[in-house]
N, C-alpha and C positions, 0 to 999 in steps of 0.2 A: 235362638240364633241359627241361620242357616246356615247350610256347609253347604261352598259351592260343590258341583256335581264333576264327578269324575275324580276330585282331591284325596277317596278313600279307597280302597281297594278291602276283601274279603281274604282271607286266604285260612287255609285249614293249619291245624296245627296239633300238636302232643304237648300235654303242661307236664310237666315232674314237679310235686310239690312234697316237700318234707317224704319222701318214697310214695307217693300217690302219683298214678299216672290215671291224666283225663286227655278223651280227645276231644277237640271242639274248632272256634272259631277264633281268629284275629284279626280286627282293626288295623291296617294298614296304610301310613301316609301315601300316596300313590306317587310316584316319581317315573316321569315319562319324557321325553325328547320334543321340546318347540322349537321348529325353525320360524328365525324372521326371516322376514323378506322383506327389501326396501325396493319399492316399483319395481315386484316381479324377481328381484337377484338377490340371492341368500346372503345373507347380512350375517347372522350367527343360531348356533345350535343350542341351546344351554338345557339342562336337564334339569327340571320345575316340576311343583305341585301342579297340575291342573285348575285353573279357576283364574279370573281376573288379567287373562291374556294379554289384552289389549293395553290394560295399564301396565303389565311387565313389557311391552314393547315401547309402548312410549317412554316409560320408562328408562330403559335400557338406552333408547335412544338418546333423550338430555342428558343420562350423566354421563354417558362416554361423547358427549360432546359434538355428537351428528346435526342435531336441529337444535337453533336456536330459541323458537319459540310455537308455541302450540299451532298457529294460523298453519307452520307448514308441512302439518297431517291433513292432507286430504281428505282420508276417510282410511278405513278397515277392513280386512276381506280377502278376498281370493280373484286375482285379475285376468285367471285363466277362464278357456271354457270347461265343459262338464267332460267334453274329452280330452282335453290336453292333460288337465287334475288326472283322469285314470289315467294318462301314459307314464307320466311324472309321479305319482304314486303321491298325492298331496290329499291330506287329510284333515282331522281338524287338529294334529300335532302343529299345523303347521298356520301363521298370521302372515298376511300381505300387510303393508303399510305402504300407503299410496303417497307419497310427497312431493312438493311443490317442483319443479323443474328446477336442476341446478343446486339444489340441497346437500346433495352429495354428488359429488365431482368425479366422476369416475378417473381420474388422475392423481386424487388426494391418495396419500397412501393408509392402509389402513390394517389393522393389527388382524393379523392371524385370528378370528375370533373363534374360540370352540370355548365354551363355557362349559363345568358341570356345577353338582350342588355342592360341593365342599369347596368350591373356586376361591382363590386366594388374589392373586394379579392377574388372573385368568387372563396371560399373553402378554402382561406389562412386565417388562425386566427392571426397572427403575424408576424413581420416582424422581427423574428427571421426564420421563414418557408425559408424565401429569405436568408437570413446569411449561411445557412447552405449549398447553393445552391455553393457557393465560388464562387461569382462573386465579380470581383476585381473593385477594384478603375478606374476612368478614369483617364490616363494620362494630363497630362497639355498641354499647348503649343497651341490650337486650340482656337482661337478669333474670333469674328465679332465687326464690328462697330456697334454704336444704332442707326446710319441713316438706316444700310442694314436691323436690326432688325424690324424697324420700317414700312418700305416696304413689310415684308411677309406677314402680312393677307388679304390685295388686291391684292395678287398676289394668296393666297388660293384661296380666294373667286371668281376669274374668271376663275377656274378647279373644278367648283361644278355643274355639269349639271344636278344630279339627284336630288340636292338640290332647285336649278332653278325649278323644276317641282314640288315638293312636299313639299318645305320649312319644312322638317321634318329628318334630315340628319344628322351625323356628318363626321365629313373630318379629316387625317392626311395627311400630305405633307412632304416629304422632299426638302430641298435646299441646296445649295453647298455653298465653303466657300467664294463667293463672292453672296451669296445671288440670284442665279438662280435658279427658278424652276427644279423639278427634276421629282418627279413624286405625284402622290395625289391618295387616294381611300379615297370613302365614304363609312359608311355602319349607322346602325339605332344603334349598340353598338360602344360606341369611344373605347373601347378595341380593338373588332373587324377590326375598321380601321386602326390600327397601326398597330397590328398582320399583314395585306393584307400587309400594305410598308415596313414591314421587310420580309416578305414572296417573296415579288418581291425584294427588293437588295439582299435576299439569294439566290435564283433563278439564278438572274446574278449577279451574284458574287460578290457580293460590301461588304460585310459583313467582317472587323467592319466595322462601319460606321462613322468615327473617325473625317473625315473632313464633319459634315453634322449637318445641324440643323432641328429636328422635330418640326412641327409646327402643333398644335390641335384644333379644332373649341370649345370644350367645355372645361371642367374645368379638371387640372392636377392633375389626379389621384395617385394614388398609383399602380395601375396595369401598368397604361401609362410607370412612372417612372421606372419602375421592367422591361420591355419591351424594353425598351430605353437601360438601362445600358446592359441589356444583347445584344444587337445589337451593345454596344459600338458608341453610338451616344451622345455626350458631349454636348450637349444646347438642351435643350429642354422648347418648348415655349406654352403659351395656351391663348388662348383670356380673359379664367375667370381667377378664382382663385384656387389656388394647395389646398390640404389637408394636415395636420398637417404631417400625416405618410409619403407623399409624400416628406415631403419638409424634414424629418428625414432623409431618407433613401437617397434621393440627396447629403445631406450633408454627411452620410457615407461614400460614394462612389464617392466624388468628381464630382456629375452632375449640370451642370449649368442650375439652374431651375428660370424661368420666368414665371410670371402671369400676365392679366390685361394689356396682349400688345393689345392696343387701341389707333390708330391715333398716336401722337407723345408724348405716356408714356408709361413705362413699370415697374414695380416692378422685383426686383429678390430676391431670397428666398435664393438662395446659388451659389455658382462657381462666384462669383463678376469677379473675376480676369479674364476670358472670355471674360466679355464686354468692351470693348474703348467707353468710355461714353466722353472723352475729345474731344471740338470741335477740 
């Protein structure tokens, strides 16, 4: 499996082992500063793995509610010229995203955006911020079993190759409604990663996401959740455990929210009615 490039970094180091001291090498998640850019004007900063840019911009874009649909990405890139970039000091930290005229209003107002990789509401005070957004309830009707449930996090876990290297990672996955892999990104923020695998179903077209289950290496956040409903993705799973706001805003909106899936248990917080738990 490949590991995008730039995602690892080198760094020297001292081991202490049981009173044995070795010098050597270490495997490093690399964590580095992307700015977007929406037609040229800094949109937001967030601090990310390297790798799969484009789909953490589009990304980031749907779920915080900017574009509504994939036609109004333009294209990807740098809209400056070769001198402007050296004046500006623009490198490849940094994605332009080109958007349709009128996409974003420069009137609309819009959240302080400074992202990093431990981001929580990264600038949302309330989860009235999200209400206002009019994102709707998830419809019913989409199930899984708790055997297919219970099969997803060894099936994350052997599409984690930069995790493999640096045991320093987080992973989103999606799976379909018979519990097949689908696709997976890691990055050093678990926002970040889920942002990348709605970025790639918006990309190719999959968006909602209505017959699919997200699945999180860490704990289910309140951004996760907010990320989810807006991709239209109805079960959403996490190996730890969900947050208070998280499991509020699930139950608003009809998301079938899971924690604590580990080996053959799992808790759910809300959307019961999703799971066939009957042998």
């Amino acid at each position: 499996m490949n590991t995008p490039l730039r995602s690892v970094k080198l760094a020297q180091v001292t081991e202490w082992d049981d009173g044995q001291i070795r010098s050597g090498s270490d495997d490093l998640a690399a964590e580095d500063p992307l700015q977007i850019l929406a037609c040229g004007n800094p949109l937001v900063v967030t601090m990310r793995t390297p790798g799969h840019d484009r789909e953490l911009a589009a990304g980031f874009l749907w779920t915080e509610g900017l574009i509504k649909s994939c036609d109004q990405i333009l294209s990807f890139g740098d809209r400056q010229s070769a001198s402007e970039l050296a004046l500006i000091n623009i490198d490849s930290n940094t994605i332009n995203v080109e958007l349709r005229d009128g996409v974003i209003k420069p009137e609309a107002p819009q959240r302080n955006f400074l992202s990093n990789s431990s981001c929580g509401l990264c600038g949302k005070t309330s989860i009235d911020a999200v209400r206002t957004r009019g994102l709707q309830p998830l419809a019913p009707g989409f199930t899984m079993d708790a055997e297919t449930l219970t099969s997803l996090p060894a099936k994350l876990r052997c599409q984690q190759p930069i995790f493999d290297r640096t045991g320093g990672l987080h992973a989103a996955a999606l799976f379909n409604a018979v519990g097949e892999f689908v696709v997976l990104r890691e990055d050093i923020g678990r926002h970040n990663a889920v942002d990348k695998v709605v970025g790639w179903a918006l990309l190719q077209g999959l968006i909602p996401l209505s017959r699919h289950v997200l699945l999180v290496s860490g704990r289910g956040g309140f951004e996760i959740v907010q990320k989810a409903i807006a991709a239209g993705v109805p079960i959403v799973a996490s190996v730890s455990a969900p947050s208070s706001l998280a499991v509020q805003l699930a139950r608003e909106l009809n998301l079938t929210l899971i924690g604590f899936l580990r080996g053959r248990r799992f808790v759910i917080y809300s959307g019961e009615s999703r799971c066939r738990m009957q042998p």
